[in-house]
N, C-alpha and C positions, 0 to 999 in steps of 0.2 A: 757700437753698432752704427755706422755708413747711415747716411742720409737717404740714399739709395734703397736699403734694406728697410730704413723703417716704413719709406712713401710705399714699398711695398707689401708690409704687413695691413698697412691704415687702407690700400687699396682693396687688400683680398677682402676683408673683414667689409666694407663698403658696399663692393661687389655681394659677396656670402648674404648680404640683408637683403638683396634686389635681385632674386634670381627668377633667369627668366630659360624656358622652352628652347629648342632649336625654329630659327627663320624668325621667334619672337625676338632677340636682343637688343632691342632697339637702345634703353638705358644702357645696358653693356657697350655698344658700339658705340654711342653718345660720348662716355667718356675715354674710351679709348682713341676717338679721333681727336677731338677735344686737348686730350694730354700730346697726343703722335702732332697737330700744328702744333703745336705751341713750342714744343723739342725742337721742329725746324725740319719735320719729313712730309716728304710728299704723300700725300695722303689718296689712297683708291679708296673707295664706300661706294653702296649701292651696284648698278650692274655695274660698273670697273672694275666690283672687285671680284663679283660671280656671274657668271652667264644663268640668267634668269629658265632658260628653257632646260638645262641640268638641273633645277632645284628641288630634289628629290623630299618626297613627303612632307609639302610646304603647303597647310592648309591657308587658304587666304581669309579664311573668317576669325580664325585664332591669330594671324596677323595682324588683322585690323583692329584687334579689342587690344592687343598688346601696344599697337602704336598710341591709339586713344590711353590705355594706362601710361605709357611712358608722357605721355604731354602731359597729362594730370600731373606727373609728377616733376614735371618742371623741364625734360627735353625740349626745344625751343621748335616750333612748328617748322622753321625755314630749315632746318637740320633731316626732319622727317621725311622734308618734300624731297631732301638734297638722295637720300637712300632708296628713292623709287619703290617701296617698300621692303628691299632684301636686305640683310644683317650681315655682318663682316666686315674686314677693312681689312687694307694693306698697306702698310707702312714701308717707303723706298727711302733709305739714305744714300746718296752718289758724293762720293767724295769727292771727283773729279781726275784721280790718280787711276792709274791701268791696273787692272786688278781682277779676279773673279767674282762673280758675284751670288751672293751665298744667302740660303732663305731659312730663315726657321719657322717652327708651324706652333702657334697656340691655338685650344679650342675652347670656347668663351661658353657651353650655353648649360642649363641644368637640368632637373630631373624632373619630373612630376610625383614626387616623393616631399610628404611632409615632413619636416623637422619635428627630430625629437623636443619634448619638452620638459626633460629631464635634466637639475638644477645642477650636474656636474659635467655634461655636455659642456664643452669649449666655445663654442657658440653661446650659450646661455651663461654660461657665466662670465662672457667677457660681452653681453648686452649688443648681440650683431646675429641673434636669430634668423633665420627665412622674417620678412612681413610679408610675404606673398604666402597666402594659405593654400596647400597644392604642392608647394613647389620647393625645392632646397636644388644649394650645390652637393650634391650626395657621392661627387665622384673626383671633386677638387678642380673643377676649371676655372673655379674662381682665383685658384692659389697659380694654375698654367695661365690665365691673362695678367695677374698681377705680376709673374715675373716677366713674363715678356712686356708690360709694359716699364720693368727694371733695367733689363736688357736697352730696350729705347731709350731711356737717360745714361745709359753706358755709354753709347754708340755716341752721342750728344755731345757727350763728357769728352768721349777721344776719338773724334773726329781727325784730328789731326796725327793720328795715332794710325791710321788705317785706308784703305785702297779699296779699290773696286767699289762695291754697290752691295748693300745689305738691304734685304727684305723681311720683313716682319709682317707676317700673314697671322692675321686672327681669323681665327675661320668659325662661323656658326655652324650648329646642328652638326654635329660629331655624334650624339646619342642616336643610335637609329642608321648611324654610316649616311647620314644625306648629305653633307656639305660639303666635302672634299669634293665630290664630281663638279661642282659647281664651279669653286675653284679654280678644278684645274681643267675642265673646258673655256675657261675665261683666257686661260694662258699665263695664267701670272708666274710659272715654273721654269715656260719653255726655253727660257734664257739662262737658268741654275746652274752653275756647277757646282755647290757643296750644300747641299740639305740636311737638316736634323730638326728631328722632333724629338716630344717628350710626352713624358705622363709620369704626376706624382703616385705615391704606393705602391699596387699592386703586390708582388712579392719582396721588392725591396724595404724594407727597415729602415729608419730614419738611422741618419748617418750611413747609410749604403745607396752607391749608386751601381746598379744594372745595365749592362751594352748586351745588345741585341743583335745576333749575327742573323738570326730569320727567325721566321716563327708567323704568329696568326694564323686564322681559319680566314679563306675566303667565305663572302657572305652576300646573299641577298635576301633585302624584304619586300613583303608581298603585303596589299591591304587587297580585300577580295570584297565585293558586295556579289550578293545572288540575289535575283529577282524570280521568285514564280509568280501564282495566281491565289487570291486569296478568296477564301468561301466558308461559307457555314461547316462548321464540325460536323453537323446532321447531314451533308451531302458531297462526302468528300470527294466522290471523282469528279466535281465541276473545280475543284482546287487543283496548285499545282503547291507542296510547302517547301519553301525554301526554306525552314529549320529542320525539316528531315534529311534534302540535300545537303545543308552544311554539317550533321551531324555525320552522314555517312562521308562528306569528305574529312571531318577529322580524325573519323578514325581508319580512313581507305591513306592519306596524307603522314598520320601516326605512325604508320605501319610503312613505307615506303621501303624497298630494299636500299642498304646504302651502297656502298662500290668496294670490291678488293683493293683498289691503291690505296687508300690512306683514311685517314678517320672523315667522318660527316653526322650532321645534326641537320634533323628535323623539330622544329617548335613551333607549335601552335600554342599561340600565347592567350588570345581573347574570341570567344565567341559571343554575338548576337543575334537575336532573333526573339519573333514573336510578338502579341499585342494581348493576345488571351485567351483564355485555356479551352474557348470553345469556337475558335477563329485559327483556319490551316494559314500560316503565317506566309505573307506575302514577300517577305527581304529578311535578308540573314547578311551578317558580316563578319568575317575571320582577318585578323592581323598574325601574320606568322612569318618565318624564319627558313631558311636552309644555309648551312654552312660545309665548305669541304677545304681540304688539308692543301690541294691545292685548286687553285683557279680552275684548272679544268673539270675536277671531283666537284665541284661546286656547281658549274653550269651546267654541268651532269645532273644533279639535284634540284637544280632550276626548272629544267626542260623536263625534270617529269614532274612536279607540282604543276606545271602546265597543263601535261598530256592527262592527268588525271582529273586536275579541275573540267578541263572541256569534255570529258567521258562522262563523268558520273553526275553535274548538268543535264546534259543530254540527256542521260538514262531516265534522271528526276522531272523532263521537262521546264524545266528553269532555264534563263539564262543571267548572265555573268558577268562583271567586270573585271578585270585581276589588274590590277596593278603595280611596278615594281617599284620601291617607294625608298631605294637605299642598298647601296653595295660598298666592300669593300674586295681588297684582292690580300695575296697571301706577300708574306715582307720576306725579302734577304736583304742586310745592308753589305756595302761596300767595306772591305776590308780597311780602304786608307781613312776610309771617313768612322769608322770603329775605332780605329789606331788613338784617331786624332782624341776621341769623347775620351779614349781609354787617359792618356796623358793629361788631357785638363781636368778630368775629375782627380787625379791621383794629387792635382797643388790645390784643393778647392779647401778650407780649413772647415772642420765639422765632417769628411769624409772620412770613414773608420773602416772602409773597405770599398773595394771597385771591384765587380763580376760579371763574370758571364752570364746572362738571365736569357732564353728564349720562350715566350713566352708558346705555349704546347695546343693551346684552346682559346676562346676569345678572339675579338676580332676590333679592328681600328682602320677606321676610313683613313687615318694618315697615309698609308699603305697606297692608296690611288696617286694621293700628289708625289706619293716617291716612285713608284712604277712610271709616272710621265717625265723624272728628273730623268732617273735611269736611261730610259728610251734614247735620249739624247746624248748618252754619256757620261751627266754627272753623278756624283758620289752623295749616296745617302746614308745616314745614319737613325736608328731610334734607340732610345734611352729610358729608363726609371729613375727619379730622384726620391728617395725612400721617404717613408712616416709610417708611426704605425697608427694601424687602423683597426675598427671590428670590422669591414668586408665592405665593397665596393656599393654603390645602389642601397644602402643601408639608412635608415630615420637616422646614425650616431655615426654616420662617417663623418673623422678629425685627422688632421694634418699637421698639427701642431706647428703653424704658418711662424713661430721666432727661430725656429731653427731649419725648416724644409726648405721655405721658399729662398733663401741665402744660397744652400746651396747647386740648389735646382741654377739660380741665377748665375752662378759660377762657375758651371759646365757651360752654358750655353756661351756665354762670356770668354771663357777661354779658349771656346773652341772656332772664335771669332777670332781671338788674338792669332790660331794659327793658322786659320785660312785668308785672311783680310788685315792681320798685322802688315807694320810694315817692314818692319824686322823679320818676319816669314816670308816675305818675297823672295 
């Protein structure tokens, strides 16, 4: 096992015990820039590396307790102050040779899902549990920053090996689709010509890796607050109840028709409301969902959670805030840049098969910074590097990081040597 490989398992496992929220990653991005100087890369954090005014459902009080936790735990204040308070970073290497220049995307942040505490869990028996109670990596970003932080000792390693300009975007809050827009309103794409992402699991099996010619649901979220008027039970028409509005929009919202062209989702995830049972409730809050098969099926589904919230408000006398709080768009990748994932996974050792995978359902903000590569030109790609799992967002999601994260890093790796080798010029 590579030197490489192992700073890579002792990272995931490091990361896996400090998992933090999306716009929270402050310890995440601590030591990702921290390792990215130290390699010798130019390092963006803070607004360089996201445009603050994109930073989609970024509560700033849960930011502010998370930066206070990371200093507790040893993040150095002058690093804090260096982040403005937004998460993420972008690692640039310039060889100085003519060259294209090529980005891959990791997402660094985790779940609001407690870890199992189950003594055969991989986590708990190798003593690298969650200690944030609340919170786990439940969907492996810890295993996607530790290879990209692999990747960056590659680049390091053969520098003299390679041309053009490679980017290494760790991007926070991917849970919720908020942080790509941030991103890639920043610009940090607009220069790309060869793009690839990843994501371990999903449908791939450990020793399988998946290439992606399209797929995704477009998506956006909604957090809603309703305000009416609040009064005695015993005299309800001086009331207006915003728990009877929100109830009739969950199930007027429930019910939405969806569209002939192609599949769409409605979810209503969380409702609140009320203070007590003889009190017509003043503010109600809903967090919910629309997704469609394409971009346009989607905003199609956007623009009526709209038209319905401000009807059946009105009707209730309430009024409303909606706001949209996180989007993705639908993926096709480029063919040359499929080609290329397909070849470097097929010399990667540990791969026992390379496929076709589109994923049918589900949704990934990576999607936004590939639709801006696109835009311009360049060639994008998304991928799976397999493990097996019991199911994503789960208290027992494992990756079994001595054998996944190897070869996740080997695709990525390869598919460097062929667009930024220098033998591939």
């Amino acid at each position: 096992m590579s030197d490489i490989v192992k700073t890579m398992i002792a990272d995931r496992r490091r990361l896996h015990a400090r998992p933090e929220e999306g716009w929270c990653e402050f310890e995440t991005t601590y030591l990702i820039v921290a390792r990215l100087r130290a390699l010798g890369f130019e390092v963006w954090t803070g607004d360089r590396a996201v445009d603050p005014e994109h930073a989609l459902g970024r509560d700033p009080k849960l930011v502010e307790a998370a930066a206070a936790r990371a200093s507790a735990h040893g993040v150095p204040q002058v690093f804090l102050d260096e982040t403005k308070g937004y998460t993420g970073a972008v690692g640039v290497w310039k060889t100085g040779r003519p060259g294209p220049v090529t980005a891959l995307r990791f997402d660094i942040d985790a779940l609001p899902i407690d870890e199992t505490t189950d003594a055969e869990h991989e986590a708990c028996r190798g003593g690298y549990r969650s200690e944030i109670p609340g919170f786990s990596h439940a969907c492996g970003h810890d295993g996607h920053t530790a290879v990209g932080l692999g990747v960056a000792a590659w680049v390091a390693e053969n520098a003299d090996k390679l041309c053009g300009t490679v980017k290494l975007l760790f991007q926070p809050a991917e849970e919720g689709v908020r942080g790509a827009a941030a991103m890639t309103a920043r610009g940090v794409v607009d220069d790309v010509d060869w793009f690839a992402g990843a994501h371990i699991g999903c449908s791939a099996r450990l020793g399988q890796v998946g290439v992606s010619h399209h797929g995704y649901l477009a998506t956006t979220k909604f957090d809603l607050d309703i305000t009416g008027v609040p009064s005695a039970a015993g005299s309800p028409e001086k009331g207006k109840s915003a728990l009877m509005c929100g109830a009739a929009l969950c199930m007027s919202l429930g019910s939405l028709p969806g569209h002939s062209g192609g599949i769409t989702r409605v979810q209503i995830g969380k409702f609140n409301s009320g203070t007590g049972r003889n009190i017509v409730a003043e503010h109600a809050s809903l967090v919910m969902e629309v997704r469609g098969e394409t971009t346009e099926i989607n905003d199609y589904m956007a623009k009526a959670v709209e038209s319905t919230v401000s009807g059946i408000t009105a009707a209730y006398g309430c009024t409303y805030d909606l706001r949209r709080v996180g989007e993705a768009v639908t993926y096709r990748g480029d063919e040359e840049a499929v080609e290329l994932i397909k070849s470097a996974a097929a010399e990667v050792p540990g791969v026992d098969s390379v496929v076709d995978m589109n994923a049918k359902v589900g949704s990934e903000d990576c999607t936004v910074l590939i639709r801006r590569v696109q835009e311009h030109g360049g060639k994008a790609v998304f991928f799976y590097f397999g493990c097996n799992h019991h199911g994503h967002h789960r208290h027992d999601f494992e990756i079994q990081d001595e054998t996944s994260l190897a070869i996740g890093w080997g695709v990525f790796t390869g598919f460097l040597k062929r667009t930024n080798g220098l033998q591939a010029v």
